[in-house]
TILOGU-854541 format. One record per residue (C-alpha): residue in one letter; x, y, z. Coordinates in steps of 0.001 Angstrom, whole numbers, padded with zeros to 6 digits, always signed. Example, Ala and Ser with C-alpha at 12.3 -4.5 7.8 and 13.67 -1.06 7.14 Angstrom:
A+012300-004500+007800;S+013670-001060+007140;
END
This chain:
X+000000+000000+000000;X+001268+003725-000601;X+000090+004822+002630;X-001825+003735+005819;X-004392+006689+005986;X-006204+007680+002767;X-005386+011410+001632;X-009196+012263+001122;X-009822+011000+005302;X-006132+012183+006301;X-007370+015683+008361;X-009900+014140+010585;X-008063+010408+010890;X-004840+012748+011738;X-006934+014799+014434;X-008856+011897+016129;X-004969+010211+016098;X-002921+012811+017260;X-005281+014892+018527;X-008193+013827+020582;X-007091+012709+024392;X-003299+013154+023545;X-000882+014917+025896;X+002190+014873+024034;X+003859+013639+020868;X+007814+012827+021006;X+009919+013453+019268;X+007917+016121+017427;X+009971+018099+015225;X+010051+019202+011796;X+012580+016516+010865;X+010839+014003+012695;X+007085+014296+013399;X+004456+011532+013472;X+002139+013201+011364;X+004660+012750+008653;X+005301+009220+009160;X+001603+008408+009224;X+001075+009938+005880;X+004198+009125+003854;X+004640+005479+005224;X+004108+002476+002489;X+003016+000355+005154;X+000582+000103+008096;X+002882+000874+011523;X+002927-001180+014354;X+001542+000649+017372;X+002880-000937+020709;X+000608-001173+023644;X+002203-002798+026649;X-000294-004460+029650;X+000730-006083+032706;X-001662-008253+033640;X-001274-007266+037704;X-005049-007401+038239;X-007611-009578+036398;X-010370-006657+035522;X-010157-003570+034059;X-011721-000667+034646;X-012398+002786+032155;X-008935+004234+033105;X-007313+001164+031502;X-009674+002145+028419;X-008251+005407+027406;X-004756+003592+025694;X-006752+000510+024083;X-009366+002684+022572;X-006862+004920+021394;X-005536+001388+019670;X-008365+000962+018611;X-008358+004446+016632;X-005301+003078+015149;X-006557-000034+014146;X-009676+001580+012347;X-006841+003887+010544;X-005026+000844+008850;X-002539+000269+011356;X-001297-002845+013652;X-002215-003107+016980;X+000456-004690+018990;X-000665-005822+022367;X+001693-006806+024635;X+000948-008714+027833;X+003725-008502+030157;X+003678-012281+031573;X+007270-011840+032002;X+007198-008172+033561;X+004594-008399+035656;X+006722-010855+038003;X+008636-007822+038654;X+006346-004752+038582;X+006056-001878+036891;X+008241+000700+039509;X+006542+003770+037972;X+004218+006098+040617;X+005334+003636+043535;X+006780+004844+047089;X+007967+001120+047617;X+008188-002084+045294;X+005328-004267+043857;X+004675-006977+045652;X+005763-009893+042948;X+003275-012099+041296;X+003890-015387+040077;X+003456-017075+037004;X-000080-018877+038001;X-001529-015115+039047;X-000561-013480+035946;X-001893-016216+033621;X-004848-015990+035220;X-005376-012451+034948;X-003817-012096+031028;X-006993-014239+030547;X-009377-012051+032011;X-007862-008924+030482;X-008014-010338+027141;X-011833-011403+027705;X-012360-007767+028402;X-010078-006220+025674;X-012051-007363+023087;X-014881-005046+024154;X-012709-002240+022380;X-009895-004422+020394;X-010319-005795+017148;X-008636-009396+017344;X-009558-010502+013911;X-007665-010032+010739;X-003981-008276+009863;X-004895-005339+011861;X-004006-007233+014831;X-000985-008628+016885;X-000917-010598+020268;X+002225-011153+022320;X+003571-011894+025435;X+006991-010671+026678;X+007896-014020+027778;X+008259-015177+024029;X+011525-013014+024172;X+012275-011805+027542;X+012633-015663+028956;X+015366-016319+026236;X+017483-013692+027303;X+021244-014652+028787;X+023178-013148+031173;X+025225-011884+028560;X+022388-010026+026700;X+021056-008493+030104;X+024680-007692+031061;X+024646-005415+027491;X+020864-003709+028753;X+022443-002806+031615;X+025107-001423+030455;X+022867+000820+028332;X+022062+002957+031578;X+023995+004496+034356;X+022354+004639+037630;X+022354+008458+037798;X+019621+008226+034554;X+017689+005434+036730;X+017216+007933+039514;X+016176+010620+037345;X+012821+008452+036728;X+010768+009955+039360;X+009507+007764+041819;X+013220+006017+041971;X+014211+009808+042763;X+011500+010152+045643;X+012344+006873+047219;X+016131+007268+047217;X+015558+010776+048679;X+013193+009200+050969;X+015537+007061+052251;X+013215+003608+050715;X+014563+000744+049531;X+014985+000570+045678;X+015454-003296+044717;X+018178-004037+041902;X+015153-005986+040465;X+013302-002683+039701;X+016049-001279+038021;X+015577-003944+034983;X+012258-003173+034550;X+012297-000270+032113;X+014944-001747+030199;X+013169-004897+029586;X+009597-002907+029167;X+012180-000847+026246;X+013231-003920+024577;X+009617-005114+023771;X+009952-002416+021513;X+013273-003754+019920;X+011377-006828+019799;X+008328-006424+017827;X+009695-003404+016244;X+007321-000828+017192;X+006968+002721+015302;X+004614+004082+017860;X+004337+003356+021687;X+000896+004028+023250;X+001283+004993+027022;X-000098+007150+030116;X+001946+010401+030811;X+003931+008254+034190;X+004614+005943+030957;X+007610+008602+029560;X+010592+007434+030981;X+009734+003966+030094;X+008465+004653+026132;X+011620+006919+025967;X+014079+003954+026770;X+012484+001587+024708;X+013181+004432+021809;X+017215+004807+022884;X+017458+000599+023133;X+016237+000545+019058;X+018561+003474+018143;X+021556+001213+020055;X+020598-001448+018345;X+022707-002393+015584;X+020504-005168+013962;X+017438-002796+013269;X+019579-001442+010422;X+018660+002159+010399;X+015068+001761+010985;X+013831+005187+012362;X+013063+004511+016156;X+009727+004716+017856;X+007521+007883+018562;X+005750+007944+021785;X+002357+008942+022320;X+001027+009894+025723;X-002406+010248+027315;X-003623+011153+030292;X-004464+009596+033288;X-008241+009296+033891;X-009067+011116+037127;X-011449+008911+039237;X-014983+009688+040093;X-014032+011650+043478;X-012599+014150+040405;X-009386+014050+042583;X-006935+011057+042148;X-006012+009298+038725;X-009094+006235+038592;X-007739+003493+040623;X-009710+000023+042251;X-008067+000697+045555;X-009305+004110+045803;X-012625+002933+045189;X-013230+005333+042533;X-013376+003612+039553;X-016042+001988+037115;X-014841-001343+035627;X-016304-002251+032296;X-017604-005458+033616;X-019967-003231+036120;X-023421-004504+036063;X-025524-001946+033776;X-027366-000075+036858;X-024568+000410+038577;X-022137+001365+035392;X-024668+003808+034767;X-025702+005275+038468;X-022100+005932+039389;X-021155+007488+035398;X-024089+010145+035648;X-022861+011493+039330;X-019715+012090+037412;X-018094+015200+038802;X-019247+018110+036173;X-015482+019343+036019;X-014485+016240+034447;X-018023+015428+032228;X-016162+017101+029004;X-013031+014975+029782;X-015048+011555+030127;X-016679+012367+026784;X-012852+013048+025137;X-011190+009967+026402;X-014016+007432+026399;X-016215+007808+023601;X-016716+008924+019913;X-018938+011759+020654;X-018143+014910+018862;X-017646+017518+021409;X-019079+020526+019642;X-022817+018648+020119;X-023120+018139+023742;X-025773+019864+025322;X-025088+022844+027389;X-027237+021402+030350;X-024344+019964+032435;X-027403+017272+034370;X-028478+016153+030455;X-024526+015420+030177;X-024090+013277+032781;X-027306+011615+031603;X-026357+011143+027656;X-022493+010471+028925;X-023897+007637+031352;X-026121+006370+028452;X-023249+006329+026360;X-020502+004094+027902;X-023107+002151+029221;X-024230+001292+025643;X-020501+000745+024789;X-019597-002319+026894;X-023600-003559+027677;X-025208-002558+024315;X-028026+000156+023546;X-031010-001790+025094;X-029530-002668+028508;X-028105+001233+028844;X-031679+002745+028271;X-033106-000521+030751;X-030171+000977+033021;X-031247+004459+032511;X-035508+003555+033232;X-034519+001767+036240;X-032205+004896+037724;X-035213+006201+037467;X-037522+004573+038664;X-035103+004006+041976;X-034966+008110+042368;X-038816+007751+041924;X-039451+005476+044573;X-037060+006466+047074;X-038106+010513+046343;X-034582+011537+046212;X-033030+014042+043619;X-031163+012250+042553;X-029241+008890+042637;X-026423+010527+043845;X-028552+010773+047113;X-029327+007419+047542;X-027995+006450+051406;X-024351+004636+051405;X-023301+001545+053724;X-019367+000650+054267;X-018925-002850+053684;X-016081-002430+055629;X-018319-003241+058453;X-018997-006663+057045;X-016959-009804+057587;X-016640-011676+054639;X-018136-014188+053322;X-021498-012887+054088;X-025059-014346+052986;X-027297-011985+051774;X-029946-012156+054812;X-027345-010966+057135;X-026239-008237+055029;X-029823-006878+054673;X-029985-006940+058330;X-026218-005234+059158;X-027170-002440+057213;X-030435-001813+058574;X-032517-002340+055282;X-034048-004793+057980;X-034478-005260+061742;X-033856-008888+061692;X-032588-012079+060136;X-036288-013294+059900;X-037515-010626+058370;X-034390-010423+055686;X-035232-014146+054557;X-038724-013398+054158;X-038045-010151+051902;X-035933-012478+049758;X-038187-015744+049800;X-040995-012732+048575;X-038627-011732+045524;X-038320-007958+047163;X-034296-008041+047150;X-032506-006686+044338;X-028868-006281+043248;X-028898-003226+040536;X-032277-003746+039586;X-031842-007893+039445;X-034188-009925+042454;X-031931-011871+044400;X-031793-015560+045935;X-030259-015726+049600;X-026657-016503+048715;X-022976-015545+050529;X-021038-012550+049210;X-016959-013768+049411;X-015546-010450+049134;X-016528-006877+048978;X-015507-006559+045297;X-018937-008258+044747;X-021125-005922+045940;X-019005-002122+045922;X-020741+000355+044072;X-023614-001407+043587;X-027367-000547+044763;X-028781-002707+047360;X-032994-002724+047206;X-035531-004082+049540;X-039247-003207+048759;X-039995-000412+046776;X-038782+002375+048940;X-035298+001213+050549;X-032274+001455+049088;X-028642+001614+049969;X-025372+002360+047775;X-022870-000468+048786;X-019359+001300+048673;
END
């Protein structure tokens, strides 16, 4: 092919590219500019996206970099997805005030196969457009030799520029001589599948940038122009204060249950509304309404309908609703909250209903849920045990028509 983008789509395929929900383009100059490359290549690039499977679900933050794949993909170009089965055993170092706890081989399969379940939500896995890996293939064949040479690629003083090394040495914290590998092996996945672009979050730079000064050192890529790097941001959690994390408790994973995907999306803070429409959807920004309540509602309906399909976002939607109806609250946003923290887990459902008071008894719990007058996000429940909290957070609790409780 002459080029990966047709000239008579290359403006708006350029914009939504390089454009839409990007921080920062390096190296950007007028010798060397992705725009250019894009354009004048005769074939599609690879674009390098690089997971570690740490956890096994994933939740919108980890959306921003695979739908921006994904805009890639529909361009002409290869997604590469990585999954870091080696690299995960050691931890991404980046944004941490002490080292990962390491996982082993068993917990990262396990959770590469969950990821992947969930990828394809936003990936396209079919056809040429597409390229799985895992760092293993490569990584595991390594010799000490071969390391020996990575190493000696860095100095130590460059290490502790990376930020949170900096911080911890400063801090007086233990840096492990572990950690130190770990951007120079992330850096040669990109020798490795020779990437032209590397997809990343803006904590991702000093990582994306070695994997860029490994291909220039490398003498067997035979003058093959090294990799750009593409940052986004980092999607700020629904408390519109910390980056979207499952820890924090601030997050939405795509596998929510409808109701609850859409209750907690349209209580979004409305400083961050605009941003959630950028990063996570399609939607042309010039025609959302000016209303900011109607933008919560039509971004809810949205992702909703992304990851759960039109029908089950406007079922989603009705039964908000009707919840706010029957409890006569303003909104869903006002809907009581119970810690779970208060619970000991496992839990069956009967004593839940009674520990947070939807109920003054055991007794009287059963009987609401023998009489179908339980729900889970608008679904009636059986008496069953809860194992962990992750079950239930963020969900609505319902007993009757009148009583309900966030579980957080």
């Amino acid at each position: 092919m002459s080029s990966s983008i047709d000239p008579q789509t290359a403006p708006q395929t350029q914009a939504i590219l390089l454009e839409r929900g990007v921080v920062e383009i390096f190296p950007n100059s007028e010798s060397e500019n992705l725009s250019d490359r894009l354009i004048k290549s005769d074939r599609p690039l690879r674009i390098k996206l690089g997971i570690d499977p740490t956890r096994p679900d994933l939740h919108l933050g980890h959306t921003v970099a695979l739908r921006k794949l994904r805009q890639f993909q529909d361009a002409g170009h290869k997604a590469v997805l990585i999954i870091g089965d080696f690299t995960a055993q050691i931890g991404d170092p980046t944004g941490r005030s002490e080292a990962r706890p390491r996982l082993t081989p068993e917990e990262v399969a396990y959770n590469a196969e969950t990821y992947l379940e969930q990828a394809q939500k936003i990936l396209d896995f079919s056809g040429d457009r597409f390229e799985l890996r895992r760092n293993g293939e490569w990584l595991n064949k390594l010799d000490l030799q071969q390391i020996i040479n990575l190493q000696a690629s860095m100095t130590v003083g460059q290490m502790l520029a990376k930020e949170g090394f900096s911080d911890r040495y400063d801090k007086g914290n233990p840096i492990y001589l572990h950690e130190f590998l770990y951007p120079l092996l992330q850096g040669y996945d990109s020798v490795a599948i020779d990437a032209d672009v590397e997809l990343g979050g803006t904590d991702q730079k000093f990582n994306i940038l070695v994997g860029r000064d490994l291909q220039i050192k490398n003498s067997d890529r035979q003058g093959k122009p090294a990799q750009f790097g593409l940052l986004l941001p980092l999607l700020v959690g629904l408390d519109g204060v910390q980056k979207m994390s499952k820890s924090l408790g601030n997050y939405v994973g795509i596998t929510d249950e409808p109701l609850s995907m859409y209750s907690k999306l349209e209580k979004v803070p409305d400083t961050l509304v605009d941003e959630y429409f950028e990063l996570l959807t399609n939607i042309d920004l010039a025609t959302l309404p000016d209303n900011p309540r109607e933008k919560q509602k039509q971004l809810a309906l949205a992702i909703v309908g992304q990851y759960h399909g039109h029908d089950a976002a406007l079922q989603a939607k009705h039964d908000a609703e009707q919840i706010v109806l029957a409890g006569n609250t303003a909104d869903l946003g006002d809907i009581p909250e119970f810690d779970l923290s208060q619970i000991n887990f496992p839990a069956p459902l009967h004593y839940l209903i009674k520990a947070s008071g939807l109920c003054k008894s055991n007794s009287e719990a059963q009987s609401q849920i023998k009489n179908g007058a339980v729900k889970l996000d608008g679904e009636k429940l059986g008496d069953r045990a809860f194992n962990e909290r992750n079950e239930l957070a963020g969900k609505v609790l319902q007993v009757g028509k009148k009583k309900f409780l966030r579980l957080i």
